[in-house]
N, C-alpha and C positions, 0 to 999 in steps of 0.2 A: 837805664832809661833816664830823658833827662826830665828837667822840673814841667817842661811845657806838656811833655808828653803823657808824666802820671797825671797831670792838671784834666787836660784833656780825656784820658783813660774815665778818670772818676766822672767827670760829667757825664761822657757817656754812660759810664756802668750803674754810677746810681740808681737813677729813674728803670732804666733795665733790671737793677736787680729787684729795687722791690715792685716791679712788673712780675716779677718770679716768686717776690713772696706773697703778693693777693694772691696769684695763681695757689700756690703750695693753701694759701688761707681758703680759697677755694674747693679745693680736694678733697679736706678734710672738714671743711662745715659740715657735712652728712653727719658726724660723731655729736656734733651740737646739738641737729635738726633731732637725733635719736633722743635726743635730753629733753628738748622741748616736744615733743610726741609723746613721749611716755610710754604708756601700754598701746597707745594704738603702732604701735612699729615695734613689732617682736624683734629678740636675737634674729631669729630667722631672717624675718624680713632686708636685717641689716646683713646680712651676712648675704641674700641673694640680691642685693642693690651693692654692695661696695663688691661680691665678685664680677659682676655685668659688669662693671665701671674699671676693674682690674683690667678684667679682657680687651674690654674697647682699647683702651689706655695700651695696654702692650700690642694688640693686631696695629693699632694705629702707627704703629713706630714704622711699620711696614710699609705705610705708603707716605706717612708727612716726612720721614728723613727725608728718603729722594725728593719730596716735592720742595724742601725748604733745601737741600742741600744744592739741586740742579736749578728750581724754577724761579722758587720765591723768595730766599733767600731771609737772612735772620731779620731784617728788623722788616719786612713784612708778615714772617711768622709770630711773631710776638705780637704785633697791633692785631692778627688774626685772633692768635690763642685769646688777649685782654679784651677782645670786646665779644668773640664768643664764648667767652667761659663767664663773663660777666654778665651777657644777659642771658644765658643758661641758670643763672645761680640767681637770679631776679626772681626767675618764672620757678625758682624751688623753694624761694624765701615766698613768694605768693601763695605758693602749695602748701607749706608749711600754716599759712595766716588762715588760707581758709580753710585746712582741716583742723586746725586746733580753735579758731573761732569763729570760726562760720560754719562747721560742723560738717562740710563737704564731707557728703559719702563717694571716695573714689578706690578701686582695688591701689592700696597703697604701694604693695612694692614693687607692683609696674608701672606703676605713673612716676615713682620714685627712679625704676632702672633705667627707665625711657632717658627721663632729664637727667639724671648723673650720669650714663653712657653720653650722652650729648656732652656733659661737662668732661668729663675724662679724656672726649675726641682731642678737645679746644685744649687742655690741658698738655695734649701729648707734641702738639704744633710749638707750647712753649720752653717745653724741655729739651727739644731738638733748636729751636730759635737761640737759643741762650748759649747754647754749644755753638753754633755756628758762629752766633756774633764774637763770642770768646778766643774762635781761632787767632785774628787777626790784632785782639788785643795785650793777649799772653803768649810769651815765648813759654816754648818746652820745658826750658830750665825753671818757668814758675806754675807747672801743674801745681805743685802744691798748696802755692797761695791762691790759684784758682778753686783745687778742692775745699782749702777752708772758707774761702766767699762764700763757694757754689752752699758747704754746709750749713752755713751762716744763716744764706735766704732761706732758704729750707727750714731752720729754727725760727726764724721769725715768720715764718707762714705759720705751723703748727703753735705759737705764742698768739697771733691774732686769731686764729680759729677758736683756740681752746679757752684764752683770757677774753677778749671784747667777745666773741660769739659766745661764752659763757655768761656775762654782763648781762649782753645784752637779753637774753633768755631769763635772766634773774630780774631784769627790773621788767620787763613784760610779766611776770607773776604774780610780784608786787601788786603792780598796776594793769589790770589786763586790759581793762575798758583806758585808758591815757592814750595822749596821743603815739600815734606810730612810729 
């Protein structure tokens, strides 16, 4: 390829990629959200909210491929998955505020499965998004610099989940009463 082209390529895939690594950062807040719960979110609970979330996530593949491969196409499945997994994971970060400070009594691990199936929906629109828009920017002969990207974002989602959503969970301890 020539200089214009990878020039171009990277503009584009930038902002796409780390669209994929909030997403992936996404996914995996649940492992944080269980950090800052403490005892009130048993094994159990986390085990029947991340498998609802598994299911969604893989039935979903079922109907967002065809719909992002035939309908909507990659860079409308990505603006779908980013602003709904985004404000999916608002309304889990609020769940979170009010059960650990504001002492909301709510059954936790369906109000939990509810809004992570909703996030795993959103989540499944960008893993399919990110493939499609891929086709058109990699030749064949570079799956494999695609799969180290593709695992790249992926490491850098599970780094913001676990590093900044750890932080941030540590200096809320700290300071429980500070600002927001």
């Amino acid at each position: 390829h020539g200089r214009k082209f990878m020039v171009r390529r990277f503009i584009n895939w930038f902002p796409l990629g780390m669209t994929y690594a909030f997403l992936c950062m996404g996914r995996y807040n649940l492992i944080v959200s269980k950090d800052a719960l403490g005892t009130l979110m048993t094994k159990q609970d986390l085990g029947i909210i991340f498998g609802v979330g598994t299911w969604v996530y893989a039935l979903s593949f079922l109907i967002n491929g065809p719909l992002i491969d035939k309908k909507l196409g990659g860079k409308r499945g990505i603006i779908i998955a980013a602003v709904g997994a985004s404000v999916v994971n608002i309304a889990l970060g609020v769940l979170t505020y009010l059960i650990v400070v504001k002492h909301l009594k709510v059954h936790l691990a369906l109000s939990f499965s509810l809004l992570y199936a909703a996030n795993m929906y959103f989540q499944s629109y960008g893993a399919m998004s990110i493939i499609k828009v891929k086709a058109y920017w990699f030749h064949v002969r570079e799956r494999g610099v695609f799969g180290a990207i593709f695992g790249t974002l992926i490491s850098f989602g599970v780094y913001f989940a676990f590093d900044w959503g750890a932080s941030i969970v540590a200096m809320k301890k700290e300071n429980p009463t500070g600002p927001s």
